[in-house]
C-alpha positions in Angstrom: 122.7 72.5 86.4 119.8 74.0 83.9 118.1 76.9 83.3 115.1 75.0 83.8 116.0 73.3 87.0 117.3 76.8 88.6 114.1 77.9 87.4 112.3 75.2 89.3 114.1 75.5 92.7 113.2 79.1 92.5 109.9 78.9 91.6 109.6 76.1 94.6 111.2 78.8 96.7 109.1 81.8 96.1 105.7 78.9 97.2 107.7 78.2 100.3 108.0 81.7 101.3 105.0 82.8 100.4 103.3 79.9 102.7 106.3 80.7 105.8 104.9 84.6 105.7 102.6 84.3 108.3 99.6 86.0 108.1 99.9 87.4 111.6 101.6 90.6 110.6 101.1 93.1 112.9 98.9 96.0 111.2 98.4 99.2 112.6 95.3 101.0 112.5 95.6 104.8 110.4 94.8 106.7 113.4 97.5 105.2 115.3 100.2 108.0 115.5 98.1 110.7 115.6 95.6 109.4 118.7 95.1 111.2 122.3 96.2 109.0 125.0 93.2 106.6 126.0 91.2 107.8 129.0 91.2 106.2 131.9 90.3 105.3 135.3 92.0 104.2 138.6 91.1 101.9 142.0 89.5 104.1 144.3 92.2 105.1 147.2 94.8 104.8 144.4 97.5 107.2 145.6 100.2 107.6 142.9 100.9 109.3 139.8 100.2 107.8 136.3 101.3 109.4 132.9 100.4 107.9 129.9 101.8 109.4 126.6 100.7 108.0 123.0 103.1 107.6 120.1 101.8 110.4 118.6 102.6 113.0 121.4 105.7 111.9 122.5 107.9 114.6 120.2 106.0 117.1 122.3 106.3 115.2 125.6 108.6 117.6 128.0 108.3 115.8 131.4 111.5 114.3 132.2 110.4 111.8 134.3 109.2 109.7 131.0 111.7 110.6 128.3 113.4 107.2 129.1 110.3 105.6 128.3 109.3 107.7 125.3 112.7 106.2 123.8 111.9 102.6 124.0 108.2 103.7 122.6 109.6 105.3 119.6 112.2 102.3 119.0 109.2 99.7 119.6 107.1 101.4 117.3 109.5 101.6 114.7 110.4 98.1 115.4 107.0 96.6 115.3 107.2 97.4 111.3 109.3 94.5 110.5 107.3 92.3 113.2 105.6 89.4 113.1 102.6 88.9 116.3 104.6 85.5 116.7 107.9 87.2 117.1 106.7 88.8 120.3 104.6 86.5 121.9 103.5 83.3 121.9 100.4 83.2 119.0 98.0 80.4 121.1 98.3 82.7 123.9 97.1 85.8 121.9 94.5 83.9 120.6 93.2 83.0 124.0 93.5 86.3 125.5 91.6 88.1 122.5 89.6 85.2 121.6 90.7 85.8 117.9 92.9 84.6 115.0 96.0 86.4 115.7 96.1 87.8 111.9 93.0 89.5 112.9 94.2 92.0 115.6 95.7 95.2 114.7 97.5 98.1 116.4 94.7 100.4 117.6 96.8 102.0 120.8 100.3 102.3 121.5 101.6 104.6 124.4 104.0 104.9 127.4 103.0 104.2 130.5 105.0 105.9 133.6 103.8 105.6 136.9 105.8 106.0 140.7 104.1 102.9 142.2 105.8 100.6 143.5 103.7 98.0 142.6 101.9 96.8 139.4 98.9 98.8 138.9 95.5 98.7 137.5 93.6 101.2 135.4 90.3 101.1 133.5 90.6 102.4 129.6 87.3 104.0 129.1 85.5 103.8 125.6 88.7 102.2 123.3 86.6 99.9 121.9 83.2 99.8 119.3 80.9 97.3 120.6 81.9 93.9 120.0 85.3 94.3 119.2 88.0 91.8 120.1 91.0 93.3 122.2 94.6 92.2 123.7 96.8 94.4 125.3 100.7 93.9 124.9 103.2 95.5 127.6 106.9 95.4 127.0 109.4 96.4 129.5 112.0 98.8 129.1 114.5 95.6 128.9 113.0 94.0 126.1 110.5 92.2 127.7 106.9 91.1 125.7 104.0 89.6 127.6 100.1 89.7 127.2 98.7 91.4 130.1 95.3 90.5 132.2 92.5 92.0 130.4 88.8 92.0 130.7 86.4 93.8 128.3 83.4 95.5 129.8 81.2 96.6 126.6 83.5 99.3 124.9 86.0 100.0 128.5 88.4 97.6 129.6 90.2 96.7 133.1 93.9 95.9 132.7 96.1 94.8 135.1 99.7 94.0 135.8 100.8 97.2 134.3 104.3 98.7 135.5 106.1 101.2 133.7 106.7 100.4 130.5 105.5 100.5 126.7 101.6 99.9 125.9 100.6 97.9 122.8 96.8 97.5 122.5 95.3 95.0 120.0 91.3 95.0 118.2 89.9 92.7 116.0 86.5 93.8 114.2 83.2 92.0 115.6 82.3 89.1 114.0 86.4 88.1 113.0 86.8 84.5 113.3 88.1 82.5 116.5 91.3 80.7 116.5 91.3 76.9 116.6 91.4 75.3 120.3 93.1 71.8 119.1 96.5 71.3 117.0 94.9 69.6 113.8 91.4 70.0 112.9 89.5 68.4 109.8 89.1 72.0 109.0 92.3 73.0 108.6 93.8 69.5 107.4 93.4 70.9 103.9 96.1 73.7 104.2 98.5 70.8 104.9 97.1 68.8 102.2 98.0 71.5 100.1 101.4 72.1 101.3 102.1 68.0 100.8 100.6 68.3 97.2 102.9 71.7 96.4 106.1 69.7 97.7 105.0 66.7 95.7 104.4 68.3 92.7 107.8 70.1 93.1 109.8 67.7 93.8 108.4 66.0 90.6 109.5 68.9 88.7 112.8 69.3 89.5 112.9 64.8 88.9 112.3 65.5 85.1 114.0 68.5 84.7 117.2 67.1 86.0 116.5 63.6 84.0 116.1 66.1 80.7 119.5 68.1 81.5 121.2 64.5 82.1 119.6 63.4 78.5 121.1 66.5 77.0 124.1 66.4 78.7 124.9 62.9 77.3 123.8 64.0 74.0 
């Protein structure tokens, strides 16, 4: 085989790759490993303990009731790195939940939650968000375990539920960021595809000539 036509597949390649890295990257937000632990609020008559330790205390952490948990955080965050938001959990989902485009949501809190109840709690973040911002919260359990937890936004504080111990991931979007499609195919996004038809078109015409001209100069 050619120069050329090696130089085709690669080229062809490097577009396929380029359109398979999804935009949904998880980001993290600067102040990420260097943020307090949100503030928060729980039920009235609530009777048990909560500790809630952000990624960027838990070096200094000493309570040894959440050094188990301070282990997975620190491997989640490291692992989130090389993460896609689809990789985790399912991106339609997301979407719903935040009410955003998945590749607009970044990492804006990440912490451990440890708590003696027996049951799934919930607690009221006070003040985590600027007005108008979109949010998810993320909850992974110390088995491995992603799902998108029950939120509800209430101006800049918001109400999650279903927490356990566990790790923490929460998830803004800017005001204003666009909203994820509700159908499969729409006639605004048929043009992406469109595009990805005409790239594999015109690609697969390259490599045609390039491998007629190698068979011309082979024969020659």
């Amino acid at each position: 085989m050619s120069k050329k036509v090696l130089r085709s597949i690669a080229l062809i390649t490097m577009i396929v790759l380029a359109f398979s890295v999804s935009a949904a990257a998880i980001g993290f937000k600067p102040s990420v490993d260097i943020k307090k632990g949100p503030d928060y609020v729980t039920p009235d008559g609530f009777q048990y303990e909560v500790i809630i330790t952000p990624i960027g205390e838990a070096d200094n952490q000493t309570d040894e009731r959440v050094q188990e948990g301070l282990k997975h955080l620190k491997n989640v965050y490291e692992d989130l790195k090389d993460k896609n938001i689809t990789d985790i959990v399912d991106k339609a989902a997301l979407e719903k939940a935040s009410g955003t485009k998945a590749e607009n949501l970044k990492v804006s809190d990440m912490f451990d939650l440890w708590t003696n109840s027996p049951e799934a709690i919930a607690l009221t973040f006070k003040e985590i968000l600027a007005d108008g911002e979109k949010f998810a919260a993320l909850y992974r359990d110390y088995n491995g375990n992603w799902k998108i937890l029950n939120a509800t936004v209430d101006g800049i504080n918001v109400n999650v539920d279903g927490l356990t111990s566990g790790t923490v991931v929460f998830l803004t979007a800017e005001k204003g960021s666009s909203t994820p499609d509700t159908g499969d195919l729409h006639a605004n996004d048929s043009w992406i595809w469109i595009a990805v038809a005409g790239i594999a078109v015109v690609g697969v015409a390259v490599l045609a000539v390039c491998l007629v001209r190698s068979k011309k100069q082979e024969n020659n």
